[in-house]
Structure formats: structure tokens, C-alpha cells
C-alpha positions, 0 to 999 in steps of 0.5 A: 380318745380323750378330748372326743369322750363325752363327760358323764354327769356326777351322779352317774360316776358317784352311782357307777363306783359308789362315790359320795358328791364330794371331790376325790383323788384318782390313785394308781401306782405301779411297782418299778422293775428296778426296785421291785423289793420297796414297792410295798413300802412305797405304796405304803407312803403313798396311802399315808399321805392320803390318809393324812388329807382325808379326801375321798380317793379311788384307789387301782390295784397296780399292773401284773409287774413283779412287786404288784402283790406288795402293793395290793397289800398295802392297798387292801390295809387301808381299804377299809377307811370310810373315805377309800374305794379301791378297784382291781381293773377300771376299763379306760372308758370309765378310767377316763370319767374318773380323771374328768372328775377327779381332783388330782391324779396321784401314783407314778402312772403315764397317766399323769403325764399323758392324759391329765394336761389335756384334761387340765387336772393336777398330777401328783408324780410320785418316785422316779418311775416316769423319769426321763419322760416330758412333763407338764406344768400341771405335775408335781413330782414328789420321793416316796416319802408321806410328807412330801406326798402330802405336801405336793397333795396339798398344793394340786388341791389348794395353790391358787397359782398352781391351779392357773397353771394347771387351767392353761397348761399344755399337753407335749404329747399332743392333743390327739389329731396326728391321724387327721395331720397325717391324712391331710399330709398324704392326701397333699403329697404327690405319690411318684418313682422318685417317691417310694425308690430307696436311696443308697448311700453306700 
């Protein structure tokens, strides 16, 4: 679905979500189950930090999972600077445009280890939400603290070297032609009783 969506121009994105013609960060954070009573507390370091850098930021409301309303009021306070466009839903479709376009993906999103390496744009990680989980070179993971949310911000948006590795990183979770694999797979594999009969081992 990715790499098969066709890139829209700049313009229409800005028109669709009411963006300037300036870069801007993608930010979607999801409260952890395990910690549901810091989720406001840790969204409120996130936007910090993004107010300390000031660049144009999309801002999503979280999922339905509990802790999501602290969020919400966290975002909703910092949804009046001149520089935050914050949005309820955004379909996948348009989510996608978003990232094509983006600077840097910012939360504790899957997003950021499934979809940004394939569309080679930095990802800042943020808290353990996504721990345990195969990354990328292009993500930075970073504690719920504002300064070094910023700090990792900063180096996506800013770090020469860093932006090489993110221009020729790898996606580990593939690049979206399992089903063609699979096909070609069945299509060269011979369909007998040796095949489909089950083997017991007891």
C-alpha cells in the first residue's frame, strides 16, 4: 500500500489539512496500557518539545485505548499555537501523504518502524511503547523527557550523517511484495498426496 500510492503534490496536501509551504513533523502518540496514569503527563513532554522547535507539526488524537482522553487534553492545550494542526482521525490514505511529506514522524506509533523506512523519512521513537519490536536505522528512540525529545527532533531534522542513513535504510518488515512471493511460491509448487497428507509424530 505504501510504495504503490501515488505521491500528491505540496499544494494540494497544504490545502487538504490547512498547511503552510514550509516543512513539518507528523505526531501521533498512543497511551501504554501498562502506564495508563503518566499518558497526559507523557504527551505533555512531547508537545514541549515540539514547541521548543517551533516547526509546523500535524498533530493526531491517540487511539480509543484508556489513558487517551489525558492525551487529548494535553493535545487540545497546545492546539492553539500558530504552528499546530491537530486532527481527531486522518484515513490511512491521507495518513500516508502526510509521511511522504513530512519531515520526521514523531510519538510511539508502529508507524514509525513500519512505514517510515520504506518511505526513508526520519522517526522519532518516543517512550518503551515499541520495544522489543525490529527497527530501523532511521529511528531515534528517546524516554518521555522534552529535552531529549528535542535533542532526538533535532538530529532527524538537522544531522547530515544521520539523514544519509535514513536515505539508505532498510525496511525489516519488508517491502510489500509477500503476496506476489507467495504466488510465484504456489504457482512452482507441484500440489500432490504426499503434499496435503498430515504427518504424526506420535
Amino acid at each position: 500500500m505504501i510504495l504503490s500510492t501515488k505521491k500528491i503534490s505540496r499544494e494540494e496536501l497544504n490545502k487538504k489539512f490547512g498547511l503552510k509551504n514550509e516543512p513539518y513533523t507528523v505526531v501521533i502518540q498512543h497511551p501504554i496500557t501498562s502506564n495508563v496514569g503518566e499518558a497526559g503527563a507523557q504527551m505533555r513532554e512531547t508537545m514541549e518539545a515540539v514547541e521548543s522547535i517551533g516547526l509546523q507539526a500535524v498533530v493526531v488524537y491517540p487511539n480509543a485505548d484508556a489513558g487517551g482522553k489525558k492525551i487529548i487534553e494535553e493535545i487540545e492545550k497546545y492546539s492553539k499555537l500558530p504552528f499546530v494542526k491537530v486532527f481527531k482521525s486522518v484515513p490511512f490514505k491521507d495518513y500516508v501523504q502526510l509521511l511522504m511529506h513530512s519531515s520526521c514522524l514523531v510519538g510511539n506509533s508502529s508507524g514509525a518502524l513500519i512505514e517510515t523506512p520504506s518511505l526513508h523519512i526520519p522517526a522519532v521513537n518516543i517512550g518503551p511503547r515499541q520495544n522489543e519490536r525490529e527497527k530501523s536505522e532511521n529511528v531515534i528512540d528517546a524516554p518521555h523527557d522534552r529535552r531529549e525529545i528535542e535533542a532526538a527532533i533535532r538530529k532527524a531534522l538537522f544531522d547530515k550523517e544521520f539523514k544519509k542513513k535514513v536515505e539508505n535504510c532498510k525496511n525489516p518488515y519488508g517491502i510489500g511484495k509477500s503476496s506476489k512471493k507467495i504466488v510465484e511460491i504456489l504457482e512452482k509448487t507441484e500440489i500432490n498426496e504426499g503434499l496435503i497428507r498430515k504427518k504424526l509424530a506420535y
